[in-house]
C-alpha positions, 0 to 999 in steps of 0.5 A: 640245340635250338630245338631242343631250347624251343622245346623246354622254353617255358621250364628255363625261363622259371629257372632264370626266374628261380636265380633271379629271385622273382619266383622262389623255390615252392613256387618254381617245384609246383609250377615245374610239377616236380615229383619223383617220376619227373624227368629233368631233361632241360638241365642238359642245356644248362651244363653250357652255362656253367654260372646258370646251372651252379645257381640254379642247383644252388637254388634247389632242394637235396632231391632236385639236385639229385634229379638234376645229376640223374639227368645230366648223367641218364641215369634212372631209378634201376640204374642208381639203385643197382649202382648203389648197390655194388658200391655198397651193401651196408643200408638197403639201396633197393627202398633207400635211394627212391625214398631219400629222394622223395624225402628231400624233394621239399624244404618243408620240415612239416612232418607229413611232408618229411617223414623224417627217416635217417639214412647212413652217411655212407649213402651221402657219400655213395650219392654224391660220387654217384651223381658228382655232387660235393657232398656239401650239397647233397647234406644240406640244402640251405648251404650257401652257394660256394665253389668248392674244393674238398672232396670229403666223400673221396677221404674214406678207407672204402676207396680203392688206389689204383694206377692209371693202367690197373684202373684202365684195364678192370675197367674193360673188364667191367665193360665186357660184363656190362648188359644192355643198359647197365651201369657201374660208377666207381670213385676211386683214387688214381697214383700220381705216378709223376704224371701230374706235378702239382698232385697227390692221389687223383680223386676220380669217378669211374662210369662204365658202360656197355662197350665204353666208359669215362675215367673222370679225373679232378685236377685239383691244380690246372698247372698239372695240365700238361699234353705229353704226360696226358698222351703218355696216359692215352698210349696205355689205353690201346684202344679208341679214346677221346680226352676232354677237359671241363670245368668239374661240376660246382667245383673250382677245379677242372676235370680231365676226361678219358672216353673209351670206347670198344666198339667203334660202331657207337657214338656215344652220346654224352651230354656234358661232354663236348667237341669245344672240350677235346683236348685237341681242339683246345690246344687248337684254340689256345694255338690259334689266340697265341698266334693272334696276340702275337701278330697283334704284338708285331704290329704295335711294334712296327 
């Protein structure tokens, strides 16, 4: 990580300019030399520091934030466009999602710059699964900067409902028909079938992958939290599965992540996915603070 910190110093240090205000976005997008082609590969050490990543994708215009989301998520233009695609065939995503990009890379309303084209609310709300952007943010890039907790782009009849089993197993079956580095992202909802006590259906983003994928989760209500239900989950996986929990990206819930992988030769590797988040690991912590407050306890009191 040190190295990696060595080796985008110059592009964090005009970020933290950029949140700060010293710099403002014109300035920072000539300086970075943003351009379509560009790979955003600082932001991955972002995704540690939550505040400074959602202040910064804040600070941005729609098409850098969707470079930002292309680069937490290693996707490349093939890739979003043929994932674009399978999610849906109602505008033409093959010249569509190249062109929304380098459409909304500027704020500049000067028509050279913009050329003003429209584009389907089905391709924001496509995007915004896609990428894991509230859709607030990929409709308007002069939003204020607020936590959300709507998930209008989940809110569609498109949307298929699945129990957690039926979407675990189509699932491996997209996984097995995957080649190389081909990617499908789904959004779909998940049944509460008594498994988390405080929701309704589960709105959740699908991305799957040659021999693994996530089954990421929004839990709306933390309360829902609950590790014999989580292990209930993972019992009908069959397979080897690593659970994370994460704060849900410029979101004011968290996420329950489910990485499961077919072949275990690969380590994946996923950048916004962390040992510190396994679940075990958690329950670890919590364990230990628990332990800590209480002998504190002890003592006060003898």
């Amino acid at each position: 990580m040190l190295k990696l910190i060595e080796l985008y110093a110059d592009y964090l240090i005009m970020i933290g300019k950029l949140i700060k205000g010293e710099i403002d976005f014109e300035t920072y997008f000539k300086r970075r030399g943003i351009n379509p082609k560009v790979k955003l590969t600082e932001v991955k050490i972002l995704i540690n520091e939550p505040i400074m990543f959602n202040l910064y994708f804040s600070k941005v215009s729609i098409g850098v934030r969707c470079m930002i989301m292309k680069a937490v998520f290693d996707l490349n233009n093939r890739q979003i466009v043929d994932i674009s695609y399978s999610m849906s065939k109602t505008y033409n995503s093959k010249t569509t999602i190249g062109d929304f990009i380098t459409d909304h890379l500027v704020n500049s309303t000067d028509i050279n710059l913009n050329k003003k084209r429209t584009y389907s609310i089905e391709l924001y709300y496509d995007l915004s699964i896609m990428l894991d952007i509230p859709f607030r943010y990929i409709a308007d890039a002069d939003t204020n900067y607020k936590m959300v907790g709507n998930f209008d782009e989940y809110d569609r009849d498109k949307i298929k409902l699945y129990t957690f089993e039926q979407l675990v197993n189509e699932s491996f079956i997209e996984s097995k028909n995957i080649i190389g580095d081909d990617r499908k992202v789904l959004g779909v909802k998940i049944k509460n079938e008594n498994f988390f006590s405080f929701e309704l259906d589960l709105k959740t983003r699908v991305d799957i992958r040659d021999r693994y994928f996530t089954i990421e989760i929004h839990i709306e209500n933390e309360s829902s939290l609950d590790y014999s239900k989580i292990l209930k989950l993972k019992s009908l996986i069959k397979v080897h599965c690593k659970i994370y929990i994460r704060n849900a990206f410029l979101r004011e819930n968290k996420k329950l992540i489910f990485l499961v992988i077919l072949d275990d030769s690969i380590k994946p590797n996923i950048s916004y996915l962390r040992d510190d988040q396994l679940v075990d690991n958690l329950l670890l912590m919590d364990d230990t603070l628990s332990k800590y407050e209480n002998s504190l306890i002890n003592k006060k009191i003898f």
